[in-house]
C-alpha positions, 0 to 999 in steps of 0.5 A: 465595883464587882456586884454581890453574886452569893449570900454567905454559904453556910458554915458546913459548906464555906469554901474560899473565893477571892473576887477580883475587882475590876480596878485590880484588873486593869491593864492586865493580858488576857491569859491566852495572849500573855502566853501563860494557861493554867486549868479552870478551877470551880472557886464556889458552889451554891445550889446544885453543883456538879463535876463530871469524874471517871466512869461518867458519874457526875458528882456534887462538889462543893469546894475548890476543884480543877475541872478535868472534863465537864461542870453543870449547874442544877437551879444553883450558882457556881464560880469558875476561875478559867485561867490564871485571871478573870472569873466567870459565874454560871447561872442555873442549868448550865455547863462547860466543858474543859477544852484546850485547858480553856473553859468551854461554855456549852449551855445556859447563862454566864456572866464573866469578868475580864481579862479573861479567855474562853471558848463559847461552844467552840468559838474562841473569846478573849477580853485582853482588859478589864471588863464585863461580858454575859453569854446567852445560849439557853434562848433561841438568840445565842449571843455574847453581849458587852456589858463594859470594856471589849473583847475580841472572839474568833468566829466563821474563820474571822477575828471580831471586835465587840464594843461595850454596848453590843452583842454578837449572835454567834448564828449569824455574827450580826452585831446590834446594840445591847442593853442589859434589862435582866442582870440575874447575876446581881442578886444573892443567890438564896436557894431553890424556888417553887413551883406548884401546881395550883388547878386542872381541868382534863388530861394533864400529866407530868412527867419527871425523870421519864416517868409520866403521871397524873399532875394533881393539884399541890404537885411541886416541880422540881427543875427538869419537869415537863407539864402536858395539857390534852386537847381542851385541857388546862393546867396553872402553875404559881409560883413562891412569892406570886404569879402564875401561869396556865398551860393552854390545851395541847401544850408542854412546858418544862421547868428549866429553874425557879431561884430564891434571890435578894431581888425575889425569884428568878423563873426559868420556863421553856415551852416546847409547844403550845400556848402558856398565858403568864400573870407575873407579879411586880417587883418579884424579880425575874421571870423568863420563858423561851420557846424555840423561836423567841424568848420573853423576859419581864419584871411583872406583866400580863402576856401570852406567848406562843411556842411559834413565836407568838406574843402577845401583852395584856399588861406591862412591858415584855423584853425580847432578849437579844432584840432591843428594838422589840420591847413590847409594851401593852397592847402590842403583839409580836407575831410568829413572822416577827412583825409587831402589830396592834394587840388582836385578841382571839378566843384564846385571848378571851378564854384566858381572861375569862379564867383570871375573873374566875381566879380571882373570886375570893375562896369561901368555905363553910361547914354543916355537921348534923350535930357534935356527936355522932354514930358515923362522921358525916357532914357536907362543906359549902364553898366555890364550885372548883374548889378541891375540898378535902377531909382529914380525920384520925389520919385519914384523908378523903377527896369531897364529892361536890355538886353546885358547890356543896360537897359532902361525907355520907360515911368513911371506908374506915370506920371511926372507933368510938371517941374524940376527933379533930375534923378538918376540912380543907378548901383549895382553889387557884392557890389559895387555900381555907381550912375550918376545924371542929371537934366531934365525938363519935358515940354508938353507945345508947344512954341509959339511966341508974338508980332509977326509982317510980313512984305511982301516986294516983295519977301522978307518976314521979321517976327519979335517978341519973343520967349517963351517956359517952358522947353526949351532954345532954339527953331527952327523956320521953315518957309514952303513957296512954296514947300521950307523950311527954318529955325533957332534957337531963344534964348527963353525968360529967367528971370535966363539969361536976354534973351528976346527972341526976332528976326528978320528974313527975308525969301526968296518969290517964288512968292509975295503972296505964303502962307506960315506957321511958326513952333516952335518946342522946345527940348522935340519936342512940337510943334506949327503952325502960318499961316502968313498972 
């Protein structure tokens, strides 16, 4: 039974593709060998998908089209019938050319489905039967591995047979057993995964399309992006659906495709130098790094790998790609010799697991304003020391300054009209994200009191009238009289509420005619002064 390669593209962009079974094929002649070619043909395209045309443009295509010169896939599926039988399917960041009216596989992942004839980089394949096959050319190991049926590929001036059950490496032609532990081509292409940048510490840039800049944390990277850690500097990366990794200091690592499939996501990683510790989560699909010695593929672990050859499991298994007798199981290492030894950790070692303690403190994020109503915005947030704590108001947004995990507001560069505002704050750490949310108004406006009457009876002053104020709904009322002071609070005036504002108070006389002066002073500490007759 063929596997399910692709779920249903949409309406806008369905082309027709008939898959051939296996049974149907039974029997039947390779075309090279049947004596009949016919020009490889792109049958359906998912993802990023393109032709090269005239002029050496390269173009998307999504609909059936003969491949007159080369295709390549982005982080996306294709499938290419290469002769008049058989199919192959092209996993992400792969290319082939068009050679001899043969499909040529240049580069990255494919699985084929026999009979079938192609070129691998230059070596002639047949599979005169039905059958199955994948091509690796993206790892170190480029080989060609038998999944069912055998095949026959011309390579170093000799024609070799390749049984289910082995694989070939196209270096050297030694033929080992094979076992398939990563079949990416089972599951449902459903789109483009993530990759975001979660922390940094020290100099960490990205570069994409030759331009480097300041990696930031929430930058996302796109297919193609190379992440640089200075000398002790570091850097995360998580993933949609859970994991991460961290990029130790003085290393690159360049994002080869993160895919959205049935089975989860499959990550595609290529460290060119330096060290990455990677935390995959279980049952999140597929997750491969190659450096240029060794490649790693693992369904959820905990392991370091060196772009030496280095590698080193903390937890789980790691399978080597291409060496089915060096599966690395915890507490193992394989050393950049190729030797695999007990696990050694070193201060490397150590460091990294320092940072998953530290990464896995749960966030924690409190807000302190000075009151609701305010002159100027200002308040300070409470949360872990690393956090990234931002403020968005009025569609401003600012980086908080933090010292022993208190990170404050004195004031905005931009001035807030008086008014209502939504302020939020957000707290960001190791990709878990808190956001707290309060409502202030800003009020520059003194209160002031209407109809205000006095009343001088002895000693006994009564003031009556009504209390108005912008921002605040309450106010206080001091009378300063002969050295002594009293004072209350007045409900403001309010449409929303139906309070009038109004009051009657009567104070205390040292003497019948002391002076004596009325306050008001509001919640944002506005202030206004009456001298009462």
């Amino acid at each position: 039974m063929v596997p399910a390669l692709f779920s249903r593209p949409t309406p806008q962009r369905r082309v027709s593709l008939t898959l051939l079974t296996l049974g149907s094929l039974a029997g039947a002649q390779a075309p090279a060998e049947a004596g009949v070619t016919a020009s490889p043909t792109l049958q359906q395209a998912q993802g990023r998908v393109e032709l090269l045309g005239p002029g050496g443009i390269w173009r998307a295509s999504t609909t059936p089209t003969e491949v007159t010169t080369r295709l390549r896939t982005g982080t996306g599926r294709a499938v290419v019938q290469p002769g008049r039988q058989g199919q192959v399917v092209i996993g992400s960041t792969s290319e082939l050319r068009r050679y001899r009216d043969e499909a040529d596989l240049l580069s990255g992942r494919f699985f084929l489905m026999g009979p079938v004839a192609v070129h691998v980089v230059g070596h002639h394949v047949v599979m005169g039967g039905a059958g199955q096959f994948r091509v690796d050319l993206s790892a170190p190991e480029k080989r060609v591995a038998v999944i069912a049926g055998r095949l026959r590929i011309s390579l170093r001036g000799r024609t070799i047979d390749v049984a289910a059950g082995q694989q070939i490496a196209l270096g050297s032609g030694v033929i080992t057993v094979f076992r398939e532990d990563d079949a990416w081509y089972a599951a449902q292409y459903k789109g483009m995964g993530e990759a975001t940048v979660e922390a940094t510490r020290g100099s960490v840039t990205v570069r994409e399309q030759e331009a480097a800049r300041v990696a930031v944390v929430g930058d996302d990277l796109q297919p193609g992006a190379a992440l640089n850690t200075g000398a002790d500097a570091w850097a995360e990366i998580g993933f949609a659906g859970g994991g991460y990794l961290r990029l130790n200091a003085q290393s690159e690592l360049s994002v080869v495709s993160i895919e959205r499939t049935s089975q989860g996501r499959e990550v595609q990683l290529r460290l060119v130098r330096g060290t990455a510790w990677n935390v995959v989560e279980r049952g999140q699909g597929g997750y491969r790094i190659d450096t240029p010695v060794v490649s790693t593929a693992v369904r959820g672990t905990v392991f370091r790998v060196d772009a030496g050859g280095l590698v080193k499991v903390f937890d789980g298994q790691v399978a080597l790609p291409g060496r089915p007798d060096q599966t690395l199981g915890q507490g193992r290492q394989l050393g950049a010799g190729g030797q695999v030894a007990a696990l050694q950790p070193d201060a490397v070692d150590r460091f990294n697991i320092a940072q998953d303690a530290a990464r896995a403190q749960r966030l924690t994020l409190q807000l302190d304003l000075p009151g609701r109503s305010l002159q100027e915005l200002a308040l300070a947030a409470r949360s872990l020391p690393d956090a990234q704590v931002t403020l968005t108001v009025a569609g401003q947004t600012v980086s908080l300054a933090g010292e022993n995990g208190t990170f404050r507001l004195e004031r905005l560069q931009e001035t807030l009209p008086e008014g209502g505002y939504v302020v939020s704050v957000r707290a960001q750490r190791y990709g878990q994200t808190l956001e707290r949310r309060q409502t202030v108004t800003v009020d520059r406006t003194p209160p002031r009191v209407e109809d205000l009457t006095v009343r001088r009876e002895g000693r006994v002053l009564t003031l009556a009238g009504a209390v108005v104020d912008a921002g605040s709904p309450r106010v206080l009322l001091s009378v300063e009289v002969g050295g002594q002071s009293f004072t209350r609070s007045v409900d403001t005036q309010s449409m929303d509420t139906g309070v009038d504002g109004r009051f009657s108070w009567a104070v205390p006389l040292a003497e019948a005619g002391a002076a004596v002066t009325l306050t008001l002073q509001d919640e944002a500490d506005n202030r206004s002064h009456v001298r009462l007759p």
